[in-house]
C-alpha positions in Angstrom: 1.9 128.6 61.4 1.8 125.5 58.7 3.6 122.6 60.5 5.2 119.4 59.0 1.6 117.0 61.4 -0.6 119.8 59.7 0.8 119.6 56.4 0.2 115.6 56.4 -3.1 115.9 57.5 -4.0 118.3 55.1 -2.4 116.3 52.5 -4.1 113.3 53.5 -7.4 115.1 53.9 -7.1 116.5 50.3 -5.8 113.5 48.3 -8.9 111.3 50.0 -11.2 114.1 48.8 -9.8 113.6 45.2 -10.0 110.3 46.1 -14.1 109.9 46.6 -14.0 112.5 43.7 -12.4 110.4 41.3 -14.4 107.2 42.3 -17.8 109.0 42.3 -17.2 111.0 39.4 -15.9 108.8 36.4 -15.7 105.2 38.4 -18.8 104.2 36.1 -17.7 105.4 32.5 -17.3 103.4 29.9 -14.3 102.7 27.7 -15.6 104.9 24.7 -16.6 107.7 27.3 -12.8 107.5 29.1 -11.4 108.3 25.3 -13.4 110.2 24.1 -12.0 113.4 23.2 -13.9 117.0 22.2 -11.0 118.2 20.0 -8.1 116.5 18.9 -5.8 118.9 20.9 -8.0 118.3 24.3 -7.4 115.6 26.5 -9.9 112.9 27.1 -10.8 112.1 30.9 -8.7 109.3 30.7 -5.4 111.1 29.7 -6.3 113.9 32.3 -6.6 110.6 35.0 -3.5 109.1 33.4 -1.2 112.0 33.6 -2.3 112.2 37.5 -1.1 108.7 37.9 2.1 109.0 35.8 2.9 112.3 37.1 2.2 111.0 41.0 3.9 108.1 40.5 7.3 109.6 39.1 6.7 112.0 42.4 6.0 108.8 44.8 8.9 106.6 43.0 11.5 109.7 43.8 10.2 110.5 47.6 10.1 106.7 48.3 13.6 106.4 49.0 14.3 109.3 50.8 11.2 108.4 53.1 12.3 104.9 54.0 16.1 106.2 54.8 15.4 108.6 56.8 14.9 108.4 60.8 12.3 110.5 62.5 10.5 111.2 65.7 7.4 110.6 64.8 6.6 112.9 68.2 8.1 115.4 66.2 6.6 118.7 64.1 8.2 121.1 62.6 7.5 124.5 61.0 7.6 124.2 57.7 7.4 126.6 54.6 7.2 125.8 50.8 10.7 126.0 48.8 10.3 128.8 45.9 10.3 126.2 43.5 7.1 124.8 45.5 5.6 128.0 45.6 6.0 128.6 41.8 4.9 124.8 41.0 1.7 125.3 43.6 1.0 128.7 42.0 1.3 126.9 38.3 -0.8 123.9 39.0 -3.7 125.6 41.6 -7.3 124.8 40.1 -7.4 128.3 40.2 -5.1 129.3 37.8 -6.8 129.4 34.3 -3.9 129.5 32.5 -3.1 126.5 30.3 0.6 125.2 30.4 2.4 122.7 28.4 2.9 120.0 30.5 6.9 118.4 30.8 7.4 115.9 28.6 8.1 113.4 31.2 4.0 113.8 32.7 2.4 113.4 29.4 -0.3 110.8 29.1 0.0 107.7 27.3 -1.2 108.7 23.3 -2.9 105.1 23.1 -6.4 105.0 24.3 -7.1 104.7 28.5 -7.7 101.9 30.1 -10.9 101.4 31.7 -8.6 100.5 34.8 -7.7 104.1 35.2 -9.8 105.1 37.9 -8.6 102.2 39.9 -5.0 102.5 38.8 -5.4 106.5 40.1 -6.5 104.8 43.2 -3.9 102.7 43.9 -1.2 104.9 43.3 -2.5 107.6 45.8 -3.2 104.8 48.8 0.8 104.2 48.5 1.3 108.1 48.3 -0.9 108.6 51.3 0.5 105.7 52.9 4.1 106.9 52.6 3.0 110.7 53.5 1.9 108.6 57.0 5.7 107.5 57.3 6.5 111.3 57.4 5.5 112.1 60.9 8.5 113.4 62.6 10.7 114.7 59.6 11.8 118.3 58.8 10.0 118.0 55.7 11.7 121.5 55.1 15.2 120.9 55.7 15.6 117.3 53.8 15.8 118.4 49.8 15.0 116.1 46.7 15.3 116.8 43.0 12.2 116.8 40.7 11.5 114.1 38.2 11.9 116.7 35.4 15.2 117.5 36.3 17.8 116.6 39.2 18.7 120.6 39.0 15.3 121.8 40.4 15.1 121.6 43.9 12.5 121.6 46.5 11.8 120.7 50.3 10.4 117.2 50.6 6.8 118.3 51.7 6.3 120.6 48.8 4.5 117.9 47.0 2.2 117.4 49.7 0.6 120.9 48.8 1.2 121.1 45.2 0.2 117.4 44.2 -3.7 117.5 46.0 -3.8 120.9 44.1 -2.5 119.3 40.6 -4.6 116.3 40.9 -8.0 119.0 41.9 -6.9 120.7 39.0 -6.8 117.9 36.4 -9.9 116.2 37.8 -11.9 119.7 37.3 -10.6 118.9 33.5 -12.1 115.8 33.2 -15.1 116.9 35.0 -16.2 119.5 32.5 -15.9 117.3 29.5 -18.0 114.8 31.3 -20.4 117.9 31.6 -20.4 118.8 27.5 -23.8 118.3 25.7 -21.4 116.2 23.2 -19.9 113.9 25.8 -21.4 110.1 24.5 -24.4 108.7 26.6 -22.1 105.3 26.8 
């Protein structure tokens, strides 16, 4: 049975893997190796690192408030189970999943070129998402509702995120990952 103190953990457990991930993995690139793109219609690592840190941050920005409001016990668990929006979202964004979607228009990544602050901007966003996932201790992270950033009429339970976000990020970093690995990709 998933409970709300397992669901953080796991949350936090995940998101510090794709944390030392991220760091180890494109930390060291260069600014012409962040943009560079294989096809026009492919996304260079640094738009596949920027849409994690727009899309996170749109999530962290609309969970903030509801976080800080609320009172808990932090002695507290609850069960919890995903929403069926969270299930479809989690089933969507799993690395798993092949299937290309069209992201919302509201996650894409900046069209100008990536800073080569992206990695650490990645970084910093997930500390204050892991952070505030601490603060969650004790809340029926099932019961208490928000609306997603792509539209106030889609629903979910609060901790749905905390699966489907390590899952998206996973997802997105195995992107960049294998255009790191192409023969093409520059030497610096």
């Amino acid at each position: 049975m998933l409970t709300t103190s397992i669901l953080i953990d796991n949350f936090s457990t995940a998101s510090d893997n794709n944390l030392n991930r991220i760091d180890s993995t494109f930390d060291y690139l260069s600014l012409n190796q962040i943009n560079w793109k294989p096809a026009s219609k492919i996304w260079s690592v640094g738009e596949c690192i920027n849409h994690l840190v727009i899309t996170n941050e749109l999530y962290v920005n609309k969970m903030r408030e509801i976080v800080y409001r609320s009172t808990s016990d932090s002695n507290v668990s609850f069960n919890y189970s995903q929403s069926l929006t969270g299930k479809l979202i989690t089933k969507t964004v799993d690395p798993g999943n092949v299937k290309k979607f069209k992201t919302f228009k509201v996650f894409d990544p900046l069209k100008s070129t990536a800073s080569i602050s992206a990695v650490q901007d990645y970084a910093l966003i997930m500390k204050r998402f892991i952070e505030m996932v601490k603060n969650m201790g004790g809340m029926n992270l099932k019961k208490i509702k928000f609306s997603s950033p792509v539209n106030k009429f889609i629903r979910m339970n609060l901790g749905d995120p905390l699966i489907f976000i390590p899952r998206h990020d996973e997802r997105h970093l195995d992107q960049a990952e294998r255009i790191v690995n192409m023969a093409e990709f520059p030497k610096e």
